[in-house]
C-alpha positions in Angstrom: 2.4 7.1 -15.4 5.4 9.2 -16.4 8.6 7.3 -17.2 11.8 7.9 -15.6 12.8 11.0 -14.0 10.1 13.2 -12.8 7.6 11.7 -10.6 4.3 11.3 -11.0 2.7 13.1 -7.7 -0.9 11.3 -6.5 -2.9 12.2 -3.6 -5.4 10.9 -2.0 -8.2 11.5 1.1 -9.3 9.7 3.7 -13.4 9.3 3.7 -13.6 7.8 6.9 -11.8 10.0 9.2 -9.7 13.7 8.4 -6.8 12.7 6.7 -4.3 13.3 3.2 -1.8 11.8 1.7 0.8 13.0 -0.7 2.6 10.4 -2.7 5.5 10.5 -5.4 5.9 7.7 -7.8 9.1 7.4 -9.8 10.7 4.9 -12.7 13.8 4.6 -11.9 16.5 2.7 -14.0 16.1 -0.5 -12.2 12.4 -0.4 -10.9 10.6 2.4 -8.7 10.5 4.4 -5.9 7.9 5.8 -4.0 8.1 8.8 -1.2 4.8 9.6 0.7 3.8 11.4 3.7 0.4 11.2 5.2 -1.3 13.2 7.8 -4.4 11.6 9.6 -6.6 12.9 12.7 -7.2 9.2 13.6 -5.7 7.6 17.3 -5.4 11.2 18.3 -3.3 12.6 14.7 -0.4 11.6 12.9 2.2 12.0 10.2 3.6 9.1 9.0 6.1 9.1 6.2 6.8 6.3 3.9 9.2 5.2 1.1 9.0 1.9 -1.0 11.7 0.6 -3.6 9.9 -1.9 -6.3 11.6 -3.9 -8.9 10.5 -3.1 -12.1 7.4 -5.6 -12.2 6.2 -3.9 -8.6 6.7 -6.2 -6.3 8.7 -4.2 -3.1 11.7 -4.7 -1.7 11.6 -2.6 0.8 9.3 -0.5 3.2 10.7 2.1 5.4 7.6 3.8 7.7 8.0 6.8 9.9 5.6 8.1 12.3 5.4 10.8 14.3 2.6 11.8 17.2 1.8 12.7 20.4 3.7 9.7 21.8 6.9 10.6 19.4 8.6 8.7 16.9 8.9 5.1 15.8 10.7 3.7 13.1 10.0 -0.1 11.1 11.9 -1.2 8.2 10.5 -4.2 5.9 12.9 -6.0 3.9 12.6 -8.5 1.4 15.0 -11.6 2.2 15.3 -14.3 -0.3 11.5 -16.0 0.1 11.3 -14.2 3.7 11.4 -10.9 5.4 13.0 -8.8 7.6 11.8 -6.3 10.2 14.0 -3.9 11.7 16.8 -5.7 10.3 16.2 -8.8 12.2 15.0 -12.4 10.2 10.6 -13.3 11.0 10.1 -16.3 10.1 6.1 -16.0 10.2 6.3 -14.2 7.7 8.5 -16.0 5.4 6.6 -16.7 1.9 4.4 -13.6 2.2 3.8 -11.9 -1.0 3.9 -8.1 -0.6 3.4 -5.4 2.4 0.5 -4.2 3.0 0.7 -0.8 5.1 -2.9 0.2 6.5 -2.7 3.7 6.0 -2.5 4.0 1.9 -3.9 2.6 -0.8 -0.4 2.5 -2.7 0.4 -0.9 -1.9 -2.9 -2.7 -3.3 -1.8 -1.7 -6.9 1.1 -4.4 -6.4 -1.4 -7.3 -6.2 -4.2 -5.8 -8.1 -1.6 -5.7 -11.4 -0.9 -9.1 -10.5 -4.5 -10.1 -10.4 -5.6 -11.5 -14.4 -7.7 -9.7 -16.0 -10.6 -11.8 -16.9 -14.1 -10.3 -14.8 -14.3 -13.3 -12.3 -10.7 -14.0 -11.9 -9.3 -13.7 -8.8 -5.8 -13.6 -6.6 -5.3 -14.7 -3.1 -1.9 -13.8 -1.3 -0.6 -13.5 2.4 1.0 -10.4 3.0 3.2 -8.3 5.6 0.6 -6.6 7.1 2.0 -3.8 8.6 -0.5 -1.3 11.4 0.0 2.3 10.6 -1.4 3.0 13.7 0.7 0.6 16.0 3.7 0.0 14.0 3.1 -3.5 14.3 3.8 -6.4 10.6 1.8 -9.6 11.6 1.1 -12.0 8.2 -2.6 -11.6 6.8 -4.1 -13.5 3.8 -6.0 -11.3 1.1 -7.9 -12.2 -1.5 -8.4 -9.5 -5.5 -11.5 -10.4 -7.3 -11.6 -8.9 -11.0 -14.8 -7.4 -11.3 -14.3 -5.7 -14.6 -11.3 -3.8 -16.5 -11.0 -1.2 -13.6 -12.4 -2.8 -11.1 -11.8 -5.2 -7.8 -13.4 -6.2 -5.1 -10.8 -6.5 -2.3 -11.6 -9.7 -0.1 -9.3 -9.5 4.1 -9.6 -13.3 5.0 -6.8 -12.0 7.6 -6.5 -9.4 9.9 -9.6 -7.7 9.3 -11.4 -11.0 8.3 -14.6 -10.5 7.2 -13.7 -6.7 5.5 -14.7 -6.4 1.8 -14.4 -3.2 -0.6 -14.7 -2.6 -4.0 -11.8 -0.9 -5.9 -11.8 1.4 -8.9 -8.2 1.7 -10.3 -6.7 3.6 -13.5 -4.8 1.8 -16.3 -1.6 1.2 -13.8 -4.1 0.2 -10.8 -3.5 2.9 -8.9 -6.8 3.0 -6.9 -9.3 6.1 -7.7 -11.4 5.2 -4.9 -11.4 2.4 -2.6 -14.7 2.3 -1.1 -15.5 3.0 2.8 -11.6 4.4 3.2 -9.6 5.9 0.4 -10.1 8.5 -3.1 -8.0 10.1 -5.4 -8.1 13.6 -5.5 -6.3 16.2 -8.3 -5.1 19.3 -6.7 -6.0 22.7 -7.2 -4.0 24.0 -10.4 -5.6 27.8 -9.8 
């Protein structure tokens, strides 16, 4: 990953339904930012634009989501609050002591736990997060749990939400996730 100034631009494909995402990643002075806009053919198509600010050890701050459809726009905002969170502006206390966000439709946001997760093949992490529905625009607290496979690799664990839902994950040397099997892959675009 570049350091600060320009970003570093990622995308990635959907593999289960027609969709691309477009996401810049930049160091700033006091931790990073992150700009994305995905475009989806799921629940009928979608854009939905989102930005994160990180402290410098990537753990977010703050999630502002955007989406845009047939139904028109919505708004949610995810703030960090001391050990809780805010949505919309507004204190929810189910969700106070959650880790990180986890916003369904990128896999941005499972690099903050995978770095987190030691490195040792076996090791694992298990962490309730902010889930937050893409789709419905909807932050309900889920429980996930990282399993280190090998250097690049985790098996992603939902013991919440999606209960029951495993994947593995390949990630590069800043676990940003190459592919994330049954949903998500990196792709390089054409430099012709």
């Amino acid at each position: 990953m570049q350091t600060s100034g320009r970003p570093t631009i990622l995308f990635w494909r959907r593999t289960d339904v027609p969709g691309l995402e477009r996401l810049e990643l930049t160091v700033v002075p006091d931790g990073l930012w992150a700009a994305s806009t995905v475009l989806c053919l799921e629940g009928g198509g979608f854009r939905l634009d989102h930005r994160w600010r990180l402290t410098p050890d990537w753990r977010a701050e703050s999630l502002d989501v955007e989406r845009w459809d047939s139904g028109g726009h919505r708004r949610l905002v995810l703030e960090r609050s001391g050990d809780g969170w805010l949505v919309n502006g507004e204190p929810r206390p189910d969700l106070d002591g959650a880790d990180e966000p986890d916003l369904s439709v990128t896999p941005f946001c499972n690099t903050f736990p995978i770095r987190r997760t030691p490195t040792t093949a076996g090791a694992g992490l298990t962490l309730d997060t902010c889930f937050v529905d893409g789709v419905a625009m909807t932050v309900e607290r889920s429980r996930q749990r990282y399993d280190r496979v090998g250097p690049n690799r985790v098996r992603y664990v939902d013991l919440g939400v999606a209960a029951g839902f495993e994947a593995d994950l390949e990630v590069d040397d800043d676990g940003l996730v190459l592919r994330y099997e049954h949903l998500f892959e990196r792709v390089a675009p054409d430099r012709a």
